[in-house]
C-alpha positions in Angstrom: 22.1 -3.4 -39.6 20.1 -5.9 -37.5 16.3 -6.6 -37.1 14.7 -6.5 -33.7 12.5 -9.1 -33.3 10.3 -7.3 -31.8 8.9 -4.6 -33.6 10.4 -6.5 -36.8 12.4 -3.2 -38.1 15.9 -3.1 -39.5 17.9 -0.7 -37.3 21.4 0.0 -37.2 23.4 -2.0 -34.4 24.2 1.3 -31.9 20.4 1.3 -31.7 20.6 -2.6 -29.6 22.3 -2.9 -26.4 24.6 -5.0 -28.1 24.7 -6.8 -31.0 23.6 -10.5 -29.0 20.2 -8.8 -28.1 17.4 -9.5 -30.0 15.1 -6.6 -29.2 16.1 -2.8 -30.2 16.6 -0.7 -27.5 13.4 0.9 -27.6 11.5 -2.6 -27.5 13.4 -3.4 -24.6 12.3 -0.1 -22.8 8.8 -0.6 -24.0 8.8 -4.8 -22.2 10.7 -3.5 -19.0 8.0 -0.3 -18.8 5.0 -3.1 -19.0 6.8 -5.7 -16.6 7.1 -2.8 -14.2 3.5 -1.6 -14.4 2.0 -5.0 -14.1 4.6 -5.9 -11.0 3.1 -2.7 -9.7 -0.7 -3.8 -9.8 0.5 -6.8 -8.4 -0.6 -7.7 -4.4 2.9 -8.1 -3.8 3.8 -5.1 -5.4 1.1 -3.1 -3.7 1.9 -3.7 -0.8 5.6 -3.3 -1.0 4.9 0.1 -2.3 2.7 1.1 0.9 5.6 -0.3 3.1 7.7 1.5 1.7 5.6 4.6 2.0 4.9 4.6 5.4 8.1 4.2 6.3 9.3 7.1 4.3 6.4 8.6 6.2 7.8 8.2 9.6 11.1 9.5 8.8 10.3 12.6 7.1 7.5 13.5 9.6 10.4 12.7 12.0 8.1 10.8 13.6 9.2 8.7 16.7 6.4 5.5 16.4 7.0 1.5 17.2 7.8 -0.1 13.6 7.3 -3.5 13.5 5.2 -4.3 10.4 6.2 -6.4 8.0 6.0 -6.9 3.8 4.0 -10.0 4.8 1.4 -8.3 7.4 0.9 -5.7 4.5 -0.1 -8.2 2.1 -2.1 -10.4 4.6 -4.0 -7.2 5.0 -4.5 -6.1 1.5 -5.6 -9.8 0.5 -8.1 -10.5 3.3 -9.3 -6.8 2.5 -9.5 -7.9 -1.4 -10.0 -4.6 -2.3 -12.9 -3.3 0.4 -12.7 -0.6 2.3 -12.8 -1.2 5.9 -14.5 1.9 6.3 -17.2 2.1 4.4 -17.0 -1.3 2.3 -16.7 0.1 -1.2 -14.6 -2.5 -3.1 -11.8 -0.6 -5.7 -8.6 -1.5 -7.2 -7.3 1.7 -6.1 -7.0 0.8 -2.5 -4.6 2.1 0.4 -2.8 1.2 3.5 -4.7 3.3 6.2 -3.5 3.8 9.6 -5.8 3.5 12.1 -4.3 5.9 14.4 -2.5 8.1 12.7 1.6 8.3 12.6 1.5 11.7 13.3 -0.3 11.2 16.8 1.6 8.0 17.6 0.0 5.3 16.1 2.8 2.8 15.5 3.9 0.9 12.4 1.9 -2.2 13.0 -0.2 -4.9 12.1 -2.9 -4.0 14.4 -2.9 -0.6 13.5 -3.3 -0.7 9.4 -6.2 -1.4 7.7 -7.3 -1.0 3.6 -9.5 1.9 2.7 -10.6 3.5 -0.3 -8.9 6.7 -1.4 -12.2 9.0 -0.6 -12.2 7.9 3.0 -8.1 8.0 3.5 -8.5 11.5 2.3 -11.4 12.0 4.2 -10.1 10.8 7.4 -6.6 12.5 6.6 -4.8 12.4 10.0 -7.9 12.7 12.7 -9.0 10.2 14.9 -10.9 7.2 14.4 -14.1 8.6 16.6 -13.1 12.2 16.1 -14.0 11.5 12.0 -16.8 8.9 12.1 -19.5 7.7 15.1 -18.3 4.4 17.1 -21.6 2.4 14.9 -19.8 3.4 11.5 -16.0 1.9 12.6 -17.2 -1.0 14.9 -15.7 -3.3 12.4 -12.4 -1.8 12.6 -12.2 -1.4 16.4 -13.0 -5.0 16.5 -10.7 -5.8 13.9 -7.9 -3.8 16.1 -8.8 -5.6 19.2 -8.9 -8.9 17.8 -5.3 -8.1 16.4 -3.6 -6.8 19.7 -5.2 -9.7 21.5 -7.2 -6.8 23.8 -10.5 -5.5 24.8 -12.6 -3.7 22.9 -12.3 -1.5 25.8 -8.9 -1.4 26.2 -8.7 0.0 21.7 -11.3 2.5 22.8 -9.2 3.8 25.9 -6.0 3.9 23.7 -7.6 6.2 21.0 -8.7 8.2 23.7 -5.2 9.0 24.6 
């Protein structure tokens, strides 16, 4: 019999990983199932999460896009962003990566072609274009944001989502 320091109960030793560990198993579950939920909430975490995503995106869509973006440009994004939604500038905690252009028409993996956005509007957008969902007045922000990003025209954004 042992005591897990823990949760202070006496349990027998098959119920520790081994006998040197001074938290039950179940404790130990319980800390690693916290630690994992908070890493998740993390900005680091976050973002990893939505890397990860979009690339699991583009290979089961098949989709054949230019991948370049990084763990780095996803958290660059999500911190700048803090929360608000480039879209209609609701702040939540419940934020996602948004492509711009979508993956499924071609819009690549980038840095210049994510943004954050707020669940209703991801959903709302789903995989339409920028001006075929909203009017040019309502996403100026994010064409500018595209353009300032790719080193372009504002121009030059509006003719490639033409395309």
């Amino acid at each position: 019999m042992k005591t897990c320091s823990k949760c202070e109960e006496q349990k027998d030793i098959e119920e520790f990983y081994n006998e040197s560990r001074s938290y039950c198993i179940e404790c130990e579950r319980s800390t690693a199932n916290t630690r994992m939920k908070h890493y998740g909430a993390t900005l680091r975490g976050k973002a990893s999460q939505a890397l990860q995503s979009s690339r699991k995106a583009i290979k089961n869509g098949g989709y054949d896009v230019f991948d370049d973006l990084t763990l780095m440009d996803v958290i660059v994004t999500f911190a700048f962003a803090d929360g608000e939604c480039s879209y209609c500038g609701k702040v939540t905690k419940n934020y996602h990566m948004e492509h711009i252009v979508p993956l499924s028409k071609g819009g690549p993996n980038t840095l210049s072609n994510i943004c954050v956005s707020c669940p209703t509007c991801n959903k709302s957008k789903n995989n339409r274009d920028l001006l075929e969902w909203r009017d040019f007045d309502e996403v100026a922000d994010v064409i500018f944001q595209v353009a300032s990003r790719r080193g372009v025209t504002i121009t030059e954004v509006l003719e490639d989502f033409k395309t």
